[in-house]
N, C-alpha and C positions, 0 to 999 in steps of 0.2 A: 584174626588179622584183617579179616572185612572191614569189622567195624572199627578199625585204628585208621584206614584208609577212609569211610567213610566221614570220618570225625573232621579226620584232616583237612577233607573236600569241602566240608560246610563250612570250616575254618577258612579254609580259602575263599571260599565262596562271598561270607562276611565280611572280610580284608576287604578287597574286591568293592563291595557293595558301600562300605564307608567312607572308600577312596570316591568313585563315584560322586557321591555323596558331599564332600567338601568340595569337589570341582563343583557340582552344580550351585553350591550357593555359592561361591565365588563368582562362578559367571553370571549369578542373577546381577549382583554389584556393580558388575564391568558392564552388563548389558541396560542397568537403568544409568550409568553415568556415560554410558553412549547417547539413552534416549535424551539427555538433559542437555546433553552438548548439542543434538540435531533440534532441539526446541531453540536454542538460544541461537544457532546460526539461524534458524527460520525465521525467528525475531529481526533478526538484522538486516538480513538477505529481503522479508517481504512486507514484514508489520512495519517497519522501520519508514522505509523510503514510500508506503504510500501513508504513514501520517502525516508525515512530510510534505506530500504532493496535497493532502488535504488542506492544511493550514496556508500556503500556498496560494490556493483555490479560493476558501473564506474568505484571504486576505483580499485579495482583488475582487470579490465582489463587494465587500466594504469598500473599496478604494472607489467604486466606479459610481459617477453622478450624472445628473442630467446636462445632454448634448454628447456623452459617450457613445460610440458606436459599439455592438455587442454581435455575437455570432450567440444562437440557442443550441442546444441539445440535437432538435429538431431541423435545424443547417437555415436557420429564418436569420436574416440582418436584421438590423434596424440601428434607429438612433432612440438613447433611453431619453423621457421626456419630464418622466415624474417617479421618485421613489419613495417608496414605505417602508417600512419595517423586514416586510415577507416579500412583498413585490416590484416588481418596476412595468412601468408601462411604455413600449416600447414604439413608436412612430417607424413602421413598416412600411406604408407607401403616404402620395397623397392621400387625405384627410383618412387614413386606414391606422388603427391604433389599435394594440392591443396588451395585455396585461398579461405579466408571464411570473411566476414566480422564481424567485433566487436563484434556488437551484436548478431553475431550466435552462439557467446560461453559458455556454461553455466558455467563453472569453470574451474579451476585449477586441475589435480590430483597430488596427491603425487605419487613421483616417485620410493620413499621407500616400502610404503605400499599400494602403486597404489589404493589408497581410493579420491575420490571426496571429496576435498577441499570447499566448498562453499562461495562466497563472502569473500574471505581473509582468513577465522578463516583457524586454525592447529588442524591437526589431536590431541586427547588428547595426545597419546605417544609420538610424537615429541616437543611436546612445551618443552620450557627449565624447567629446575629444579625452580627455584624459581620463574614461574607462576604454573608449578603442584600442586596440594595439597593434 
């Protein structure tokens, strides 16, 4: 009679263990199409909006010529004098010149309202009349 009971027990036992057994690969599935969902919001939520703020950024150093006024990385004015390819050379004080590359620039100021310009955008008061509103 033991061993009918015992029999029964490892019967159970294995029932048991298989059941187990199909949850856990079930949840692996649920748990990588979690991870795929939290990849793709991070995508959008952080990769997104700063490629965005990059191109942005490019574009208005492309944009900017000599007689532009500029704010550096470093918090230095100037007005750009001469550009190259990599660099610009920036008229910091009287006869004080110096050469900074691209990416040391953080923006444009305006030269009206001597307000930091950021990535291309106008000051509100300067934009024209029919983008104001």
């Amino acid at each position: 009679m033991n061993t009918i009971y015992a029999i029964l027990a490892q019967a159970a036992d294995a029932a048991q263990g298989a059941t187990q057994e199909q949850a856990a690969q079930g949840g692996g599935s649920n748990m990588l199409i979690i991870m795929l969902l939290f990849l793709g919001a991070m995508y959008f939520f952080m990769i997104a909006p700063q490629r965005k703020r990059q191109k942005q950024h490019e574009q208005m150093l492309n944009g900017l010529k000599a007689g532009d006024e500029i704010v550096t990385i470093g918090g230095i004015y100037g007005k750009i004098t001469n550009k190259t390819d990599k660099t610009f050379t920036v008229k910091i004080a009287d006869s004080v010149k110096i050469e900074v590359r691209k990416d040391a620039v953080y923006a444009r100021v305006d030269a009206a309202t001597n307000d930091v310009v950021k990535d291309g955008a106008m000051p509100e008061e300067s934009k024209p009349e029919e983008i104001q509103k």
